[in-house]
TIVOLO-180408 format. One record per residue: residue in three letters; x, y, z of N, C-alpha, C in turn. Coordinates in steps of 0.05 Angstrom, whole numbers, padded with zeros to 5 digits, always signed. Layout:
# residues N
alaXYZXYZXYZ ...
END
This chain:
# residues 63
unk+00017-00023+00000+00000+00000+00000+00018+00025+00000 unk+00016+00047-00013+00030+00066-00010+00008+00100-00012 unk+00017+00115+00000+00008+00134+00003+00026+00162-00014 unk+00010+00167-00043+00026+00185-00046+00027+00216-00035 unk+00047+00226-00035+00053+00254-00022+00044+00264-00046 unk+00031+00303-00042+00030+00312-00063+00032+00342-00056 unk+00045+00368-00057+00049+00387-00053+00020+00398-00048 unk+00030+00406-00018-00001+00432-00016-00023+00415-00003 unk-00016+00382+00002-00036+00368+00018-00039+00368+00051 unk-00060+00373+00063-00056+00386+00084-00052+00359+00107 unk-00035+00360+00120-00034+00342+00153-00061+00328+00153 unk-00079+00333+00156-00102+00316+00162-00115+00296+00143 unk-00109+00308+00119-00111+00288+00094-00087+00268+00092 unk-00069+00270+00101-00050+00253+00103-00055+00235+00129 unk-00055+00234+00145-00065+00233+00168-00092+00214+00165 unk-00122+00216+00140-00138+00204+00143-00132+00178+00119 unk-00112+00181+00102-00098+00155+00088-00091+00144+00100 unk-00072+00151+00112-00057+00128+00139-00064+00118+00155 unk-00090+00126+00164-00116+00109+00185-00133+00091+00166 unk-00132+00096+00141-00158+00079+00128-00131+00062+00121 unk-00105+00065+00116-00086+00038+00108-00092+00017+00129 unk-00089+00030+00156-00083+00019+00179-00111+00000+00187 unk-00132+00011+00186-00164-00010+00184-00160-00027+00160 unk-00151-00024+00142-00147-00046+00117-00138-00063+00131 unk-00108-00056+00138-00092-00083+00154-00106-00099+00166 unk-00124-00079+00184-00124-00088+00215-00151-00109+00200 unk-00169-00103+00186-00192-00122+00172-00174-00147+00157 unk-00158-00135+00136-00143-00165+00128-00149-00179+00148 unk-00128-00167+00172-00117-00191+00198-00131-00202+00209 unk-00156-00201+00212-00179-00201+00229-00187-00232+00215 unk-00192-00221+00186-00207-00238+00170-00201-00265+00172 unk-00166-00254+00158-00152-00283+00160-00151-00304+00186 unk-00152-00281+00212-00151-00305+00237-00171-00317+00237 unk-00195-00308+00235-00226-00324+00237-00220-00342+00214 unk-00214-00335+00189-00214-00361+00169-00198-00383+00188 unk-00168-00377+00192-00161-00396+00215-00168-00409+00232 unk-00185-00400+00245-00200-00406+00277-00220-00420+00261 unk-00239-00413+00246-00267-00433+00233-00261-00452+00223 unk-00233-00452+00209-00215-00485+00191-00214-00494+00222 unk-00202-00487+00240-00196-00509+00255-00205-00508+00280 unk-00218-00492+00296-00235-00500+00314-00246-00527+00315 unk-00246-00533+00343-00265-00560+00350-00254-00585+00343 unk-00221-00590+00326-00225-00605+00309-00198-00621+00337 unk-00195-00618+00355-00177-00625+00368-00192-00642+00388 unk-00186-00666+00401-00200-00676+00418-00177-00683+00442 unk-00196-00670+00460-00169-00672+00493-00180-00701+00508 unk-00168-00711+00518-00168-00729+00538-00187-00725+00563 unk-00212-00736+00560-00237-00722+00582-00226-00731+00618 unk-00209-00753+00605-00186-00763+00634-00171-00737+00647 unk-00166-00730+00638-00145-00707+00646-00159-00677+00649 unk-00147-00666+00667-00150-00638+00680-00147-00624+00659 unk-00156-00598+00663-00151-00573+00642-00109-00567+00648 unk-00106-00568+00673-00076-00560+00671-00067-00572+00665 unk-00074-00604+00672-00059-00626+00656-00042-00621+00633 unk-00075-00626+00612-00069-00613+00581-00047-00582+00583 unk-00055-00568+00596-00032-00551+00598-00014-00551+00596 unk+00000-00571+00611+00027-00584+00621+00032-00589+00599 unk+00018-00614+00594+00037-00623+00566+00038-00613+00543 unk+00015-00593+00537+00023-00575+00516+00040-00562+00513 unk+00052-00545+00537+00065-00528+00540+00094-00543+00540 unk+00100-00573+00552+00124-00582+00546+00129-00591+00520 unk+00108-00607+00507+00114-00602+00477+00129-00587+00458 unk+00124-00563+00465+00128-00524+00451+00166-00539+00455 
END
């Protein structure tokens, strides 16, 4: 994305490109995590034996 400069453009116009770049991003990012999270939500099955810290544990020693 680029924002061109142009002589005689005032601070706030500059200023309201670089906020609407920045909501682009921030929507991309958004988008793409939920596509992430809806592919794979739910699709993990924990051990109903085991504690929530349990699974903790060993997730976290895994890493």
């Amino acid at each position: 994305m680029t924002i061109i400069l142009k002589k005689g453009d005032s601070i706030e116009k500059l200023q309201e490109q670089l906020q609407e770049i920045a909501e682009k991003e921030q929507d991309r990012r958004r988008k793409r995590k939920r596509e992430i999270l809806e592919a794979t939500a739910g699709t993990v099955v924990f051990d109903k034996e085991k504690t929530p810290l349990e699974i903790q544990k060993e997730m976290r020693d895994d890493w």
